[in-house]
C-alpha angles and dihedrals in degrees: 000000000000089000091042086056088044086059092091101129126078125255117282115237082257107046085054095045091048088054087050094054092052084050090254101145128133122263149146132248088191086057093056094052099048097047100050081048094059095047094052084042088065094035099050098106101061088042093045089053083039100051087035087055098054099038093057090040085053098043083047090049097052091034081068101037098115109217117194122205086274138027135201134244092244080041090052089053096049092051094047098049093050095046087056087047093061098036077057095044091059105034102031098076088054093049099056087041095055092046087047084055103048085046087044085052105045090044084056089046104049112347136246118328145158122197125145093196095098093063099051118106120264114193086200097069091066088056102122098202085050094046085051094059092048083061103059090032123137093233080051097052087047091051089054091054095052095057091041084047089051089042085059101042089042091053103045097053085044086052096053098041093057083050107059084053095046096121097040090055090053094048095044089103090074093054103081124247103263089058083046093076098047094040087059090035093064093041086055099047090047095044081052101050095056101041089054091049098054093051090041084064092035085048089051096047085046087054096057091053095043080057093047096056101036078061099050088045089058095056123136138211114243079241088056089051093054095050097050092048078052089050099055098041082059128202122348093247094039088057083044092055101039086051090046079059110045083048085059099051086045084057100048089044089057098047089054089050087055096066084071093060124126101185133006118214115198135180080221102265109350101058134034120182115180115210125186114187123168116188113238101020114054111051092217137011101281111215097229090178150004133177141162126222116343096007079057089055087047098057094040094053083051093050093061100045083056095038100229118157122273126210127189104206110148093185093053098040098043089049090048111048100068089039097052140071129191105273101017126111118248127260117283090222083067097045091107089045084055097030085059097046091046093056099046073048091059089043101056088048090054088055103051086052090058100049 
């Protein structure tokens, strides 16, 4: 009781997709009823001719199956497989309807998902003690009131229904016979229909609360929430790792980015900051890498295997680098100090092209 009081924080995204995954969702079983009511409800004209058709056919057909005074045993199997197909014929529409309709309502209710958890065995359900507390549950006392509640309901639109057509039901053996099929037919279609829509709005409703409560249920400790956050981050040396690596791909990514450099400013060793600028293209210098120390060492070794400009300038380099990131334009207020590198850069290319 006292852990069931801690749970006071909702459930983490991986504490509900973990749930998902074991098939644990909320849904209601008075959803999926209804809702395959309703829809036979609609469709119970076509049914009812359908199911009207065969069974007369069928009667027909048996009616002129001649039956001597013994049958034999190849007789006897034909009798008998016709008399499954037909069976078949009649029922097995409903059948798959009725199957389309449960998959159709649970995908409306919670999605599309595949888990074959529910359907493993649990020893503890066959646990009768435990099996004698689901009985007098709470969940199970409120489960008994929600099908005494339908009967009710059920019974009560059946009952005035009935009611309102008393006196044609009374007169309905003046009608003929062949008005008799299509008057009860009605009753039962319209009887039907509002019957389906009431537990569709009793299934939805039942539907909120089974969410609700799947949600309480799913409930954490703040303790739980911590655990799990230590359980994702994973063990202290494989985070080191897995930042070791990240740090190297950093590195790699901004060596590559080097290569676009049009200048290198250094302070001389300590700091490196790589600028590419092309006039009339980029509308200000782009810093494409920076680094201290050995990452430094590293730009600058870079610089010269590519052969792009480097300028020592300890001011510059030291009032950049906490100011920059890689692939942000430098600071307006340094544009003259740039202005000024790029164009000894310009210079110096001009000169090698002359010599």
């Amino acid at each position: 009781m006292q852990d069931k009081h801690s749970k006071t924080e909702e459930a983490t995204p991986k504490k509900v997709s973990d749930s998902k995954k074991k098939g644990q969702v909320p849904k209601s079983a008075d959803f999926n009823s209804a809702f395959s009511s309703l829809v036979f409800a609609m469709l119970i004209g076509s049914l009812g001719q359908y199911l009207f058709s065969r069974s007369l056919e069928t009667l027909r057909a048996s009616l002129r199956t001649g039956f001597g005074a013994s049958l034999s045993v190849g007789e006897t199997r034909r009798v008998l497989l016709q008399s499954v197909s037909r069976f078949l014929i009649i029922f097995l529409p409903f059948g798959l309807l009725a199957v389309v309709l449960g998959i159709v309502s649970n995908l409306i209710q919670v999605g599309f998902i595949f888990s074959g958890e529910p359907i493993k065995p649990d020893f503890k359900k066959l646990n009768p003690l435990e099996g004698f507390k689901n009985i007098f549950s709470t969940k199970s006392l409120f489960n008994m009131a929600k099908s005494v509640l339908k009967l009710v309901i059920v019974s009560w639109i059946t009952y005035q229904g009935l009611m309102d057509i008393s006196v044609q039901i009374t007169n309905s053996g003046r009608m003929g016979i062949e008005n008799l099929y299509p008057f009860f037919f009605d009753i039962i279609r319209t009887l039907s229909l509002s019957i389906a829509k009431i537990m569709i709005i009793l299934g939805i409703v039942d539907f909120i609360v089974q969410k609700r409560e799947f949600k309480k249920n799913l409930r954490m400790t703040k303790e739980e929430i911590k655990t799990e956050y230590k359980q994702m981050e994973g063990d202290p040396k494989i985070k080191s790792l897995r930042q070791q690596k990240q740090r190297e791909m950093s590195r790699r990514r901004t060596l590559q980015n080097v290569e676009q450099a049009s200048v290198i400013i250094t302070n001389p060793t300590h700091i490196a900051i790589a600028l590419k600028y092309e006039l009339g293209k980029d509308q200000a210098p782009i810093v494409v890498g920076k680094g201290v120390d050995y990452m430094a060492q590293k730009i600058r070794e870079k610089a010269k295997e590519k052969g792009i400009p480097i300028i020592e300038n300890k001011p510059l380099a030291r009032a950049m680098y906490p100011k920059v990131e890689e692939g942000s334009f430098v600071p307006v207020e340094l544009y003259q100090a740039i202005a000024e590198i790029l164009a000894l850069v310009y210079q110096m290319e001009k000169n090698k092209k002359v010599f």
